[in-house]
Structures are given as C-alpha cells and as structure tokens.
C-alpha positions in Angstrom: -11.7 -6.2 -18.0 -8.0 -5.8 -16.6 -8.3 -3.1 -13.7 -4.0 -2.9 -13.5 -2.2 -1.3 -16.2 0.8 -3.8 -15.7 1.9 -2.7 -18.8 2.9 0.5 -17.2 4.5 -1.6 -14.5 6.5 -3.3 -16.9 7.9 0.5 -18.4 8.5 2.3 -15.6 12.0 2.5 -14.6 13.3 0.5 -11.1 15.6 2.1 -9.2 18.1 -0.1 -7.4 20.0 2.3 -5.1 19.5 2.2 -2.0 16.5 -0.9 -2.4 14.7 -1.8 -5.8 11.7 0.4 -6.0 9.3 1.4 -9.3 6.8 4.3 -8.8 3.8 3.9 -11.7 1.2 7.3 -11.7 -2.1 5.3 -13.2 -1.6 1.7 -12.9 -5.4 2.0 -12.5 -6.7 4.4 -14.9 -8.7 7.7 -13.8 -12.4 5.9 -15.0 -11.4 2.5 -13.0 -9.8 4.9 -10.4 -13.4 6.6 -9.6 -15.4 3.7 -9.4 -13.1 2.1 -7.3 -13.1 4.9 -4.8 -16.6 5.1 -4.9 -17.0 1.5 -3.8 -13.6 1.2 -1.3 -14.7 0.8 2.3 -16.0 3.3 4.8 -13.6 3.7 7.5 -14.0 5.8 10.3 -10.3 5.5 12.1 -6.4 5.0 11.7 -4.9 1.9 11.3 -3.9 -1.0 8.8 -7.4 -3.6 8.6 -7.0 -6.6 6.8 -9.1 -6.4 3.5 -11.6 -9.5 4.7 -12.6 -7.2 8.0 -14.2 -4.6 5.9 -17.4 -4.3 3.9 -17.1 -2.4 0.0 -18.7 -2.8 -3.3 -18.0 -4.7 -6.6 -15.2 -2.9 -7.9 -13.3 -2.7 -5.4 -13.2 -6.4 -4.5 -12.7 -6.9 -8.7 -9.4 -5.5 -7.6 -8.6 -7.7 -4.7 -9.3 -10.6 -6.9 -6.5 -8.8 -9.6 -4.1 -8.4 -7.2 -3.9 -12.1 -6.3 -4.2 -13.6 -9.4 -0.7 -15.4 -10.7 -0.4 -12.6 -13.6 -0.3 -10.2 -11.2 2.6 -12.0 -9.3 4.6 -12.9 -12.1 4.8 -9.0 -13.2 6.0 -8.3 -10.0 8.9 -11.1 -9.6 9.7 -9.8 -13.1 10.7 -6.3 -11.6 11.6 -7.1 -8.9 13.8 -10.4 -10.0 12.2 -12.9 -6.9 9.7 -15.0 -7.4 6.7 -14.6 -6.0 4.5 -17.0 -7.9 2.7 -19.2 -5.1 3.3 -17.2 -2.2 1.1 -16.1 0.5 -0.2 -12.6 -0.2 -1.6 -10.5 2.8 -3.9 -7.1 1.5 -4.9 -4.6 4.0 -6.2 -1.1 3.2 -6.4 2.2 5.3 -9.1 4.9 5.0 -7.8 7.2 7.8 -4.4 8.6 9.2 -3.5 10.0 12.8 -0.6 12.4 13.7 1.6 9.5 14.8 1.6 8.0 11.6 4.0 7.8 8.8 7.4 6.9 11.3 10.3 5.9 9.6 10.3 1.8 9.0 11.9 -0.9 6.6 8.6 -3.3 7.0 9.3 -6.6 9.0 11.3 -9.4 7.0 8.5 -11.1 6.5 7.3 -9.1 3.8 9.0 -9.7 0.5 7.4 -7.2 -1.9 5.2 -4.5 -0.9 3.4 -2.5 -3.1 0.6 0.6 -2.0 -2.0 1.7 -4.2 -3.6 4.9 -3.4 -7.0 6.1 -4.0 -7.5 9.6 -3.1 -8.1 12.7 -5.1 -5.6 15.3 -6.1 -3.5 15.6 -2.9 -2.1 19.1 -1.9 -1.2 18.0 1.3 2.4 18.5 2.7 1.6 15.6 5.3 1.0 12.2 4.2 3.2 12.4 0.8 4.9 8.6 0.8 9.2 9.7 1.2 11.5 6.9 0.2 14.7 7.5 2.2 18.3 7.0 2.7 18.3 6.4 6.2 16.5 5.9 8.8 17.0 9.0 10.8 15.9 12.1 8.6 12.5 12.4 7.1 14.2 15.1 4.8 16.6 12.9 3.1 14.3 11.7 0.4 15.1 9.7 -2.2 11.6 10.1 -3.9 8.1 11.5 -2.7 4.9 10.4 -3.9 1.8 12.1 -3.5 -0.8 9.6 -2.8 -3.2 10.0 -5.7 -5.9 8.1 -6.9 -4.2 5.1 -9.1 -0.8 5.6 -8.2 1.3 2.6 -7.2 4.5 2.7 -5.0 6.3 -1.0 -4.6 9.9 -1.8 -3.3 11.3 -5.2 -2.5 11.9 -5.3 1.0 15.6 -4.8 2.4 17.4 -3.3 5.4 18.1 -0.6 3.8 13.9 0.1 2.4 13.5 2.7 4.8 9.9 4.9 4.3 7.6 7.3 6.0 5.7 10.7 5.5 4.9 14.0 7.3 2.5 13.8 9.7 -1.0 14.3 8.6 -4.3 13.5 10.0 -7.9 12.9 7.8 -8.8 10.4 5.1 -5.8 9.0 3.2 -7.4 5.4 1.6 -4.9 3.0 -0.3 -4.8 -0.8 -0.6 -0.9 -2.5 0.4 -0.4 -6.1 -0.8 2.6 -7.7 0.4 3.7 -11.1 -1.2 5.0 -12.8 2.4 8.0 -15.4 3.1 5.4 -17.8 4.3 1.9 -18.6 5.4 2.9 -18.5 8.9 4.3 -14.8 8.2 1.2 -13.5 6.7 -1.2 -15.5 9.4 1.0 -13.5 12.2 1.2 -10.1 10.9 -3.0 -10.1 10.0 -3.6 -10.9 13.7 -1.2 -8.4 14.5 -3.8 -5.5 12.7 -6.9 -7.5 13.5 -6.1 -6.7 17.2 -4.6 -2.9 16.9 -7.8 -2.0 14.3 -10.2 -3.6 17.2 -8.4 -1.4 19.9 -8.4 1.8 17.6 -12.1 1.0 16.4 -12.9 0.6 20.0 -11.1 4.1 21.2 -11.2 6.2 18.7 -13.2 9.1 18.3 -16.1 9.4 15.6 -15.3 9.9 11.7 -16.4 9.8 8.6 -14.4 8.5 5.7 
C-alpha cells in the first residue's frame, strides 16, 4: 500500500514567485503518519545523518523505498517541470534541533529538488516553524510558514533566490529531506559532508533522548 498521497501533490497549488515551491498538509495520512513516527529512528543530537547511518523499523524504511521509486520522481519533475527521473537521490533525516539551527540558506546547487517531510505531533512552537523567504537577510519577511507536523510536506526547486530558515528552537523536531542531486558525485560529497559533522556532534554532544 502507497504511503504518499501524490495525489495531493499533484492538487496543491505551486507557487512560482520568488522560487517554485508546493506545501501538501497530509501527503502521508494521520494512520501511516503514526506508525511511521513510531518506527523513525532514535536520535539523541542535532544534525543532518544520512538515512543508511541510522537504525528504525519497517515502516519507516517502506517510506525510504517510496521516495526512491521512479513514480515518486516523475510526480515531482511534473511540478516542478525538471526531470528527475534517473537521478541520484540523497535522504537524510533529523530527530533533534540546537539553537544555532534554522540560518537563512538557499541549499548548495547541487541539490535540484528538495522536499522535507515532517513527523512530529501538533507543533505549538514559535521556533522551528519552516519560513520561506524573500531574501536572505530578514527571518520576518516570510513568504510562507509551515509548522512542521506529522505528514506535512514542504518541496521547492532549488534557485538563488530559494532562501529558507526558522526561529531558533531546541528539542526533538524529526523529518526526512530527499533531495534529487545534479550528479552522483554531488550526492557522494554532500553525504560525507554529514557523515563527518553527525560523528563530531554524536561525539560532543550532550546526552538526549529522542
């Protein structure tokens, strides 16, 4: 059984001003939602980890297989009108944010599409509420905020002008980002880019549970 709702992905509307970005509130369903939660990885610090560096349950890797798959890809060139059929695909996840995260960023040119899906519960939370921007000086000129709740995708196509961040805020904020890359090179250098900072951060940080 499907676990994406790209049905919903195909309806919701894509804005194109200042970058191309789609915002879908249950493109996993509350029941799939749950028992993905239940089974995403413990993890007790900040930082981006590459999906294959952490331990979860069945339903949550039913997901990472989903993502990967060609149907998946084809929806998403469809929206975002590139093609990312056959690309490399790079998945990381976070379980935990720090106060200095959430800075203003465009991600690197390397990444085509990227496209977060969150898995927490109802979020009251100032902090940690995904801003779409204008610019990249003012975390106040928002374009669109998105609270990150539990089946809630956020993807943009990746542009100068794709400028994102959040409010500071420090605890458990899980979600899964899969970015379709410009090449295998791309994707091979920006996952041992996190495989070293999560060893540093797993390494320093202090003790949590997720």
């Amino acid at each position: 059984m499907a676990l994406l709702d790209l049905d919903a992905l195909r309806r919701a509307p894509l804005a194109r001003d200042p970058f191309y970005y789609t915002v879908v509130p249950d493109f996993v369903e509350p029941a799939n939602a749950e028992g993905i939660r239940g089974d995403f990885p413990k993890i007790a610090y900040p930082g981006l980890l590459p999906v294959e560096a952490t331990a979860f349950g069945p339903q949550f890797g039913a997901l990472i297989e989903e993502l990967q798959t060609e149907r998946v890809a084809q929806v998403f060139s469809e929206k975002f009108d590139i093609d990312l059929v056959g690309r490399p695909t790079m998945i990381t996840v976070r379980g935990r944010c720090q106060e200095r995260d959430g800075r203003i960023h465009t991600d690197s040119e390397a990444k085509l599409v990227s496209a977060l899906l969150y898995f927490n519960d109802e979020w009251e939370a100032l902090g940690g509420r995904l801003r779409l921007l204008r610019g990249p000086d003012d975390l106040n000129d928002i374009i669109a905020e998105v609270p990150p709740e539990s089946g809630t995708l956020v993807a943009f196509r990746r542009s100068d002008k794709s400028f994102h961040g959040h409010l500071p805020f420090v605890g458990v904020r899980r979600y899964v980002m899969i970015n379709w890359m410009a090449s295998t090179f791309a994707a091979r250098r920006e996952l041992l880019r996190h495989r070293i900072s999560a060893g540093a951060k797993r390494a320093f940080a202090p003790a949590a549970t997720a």
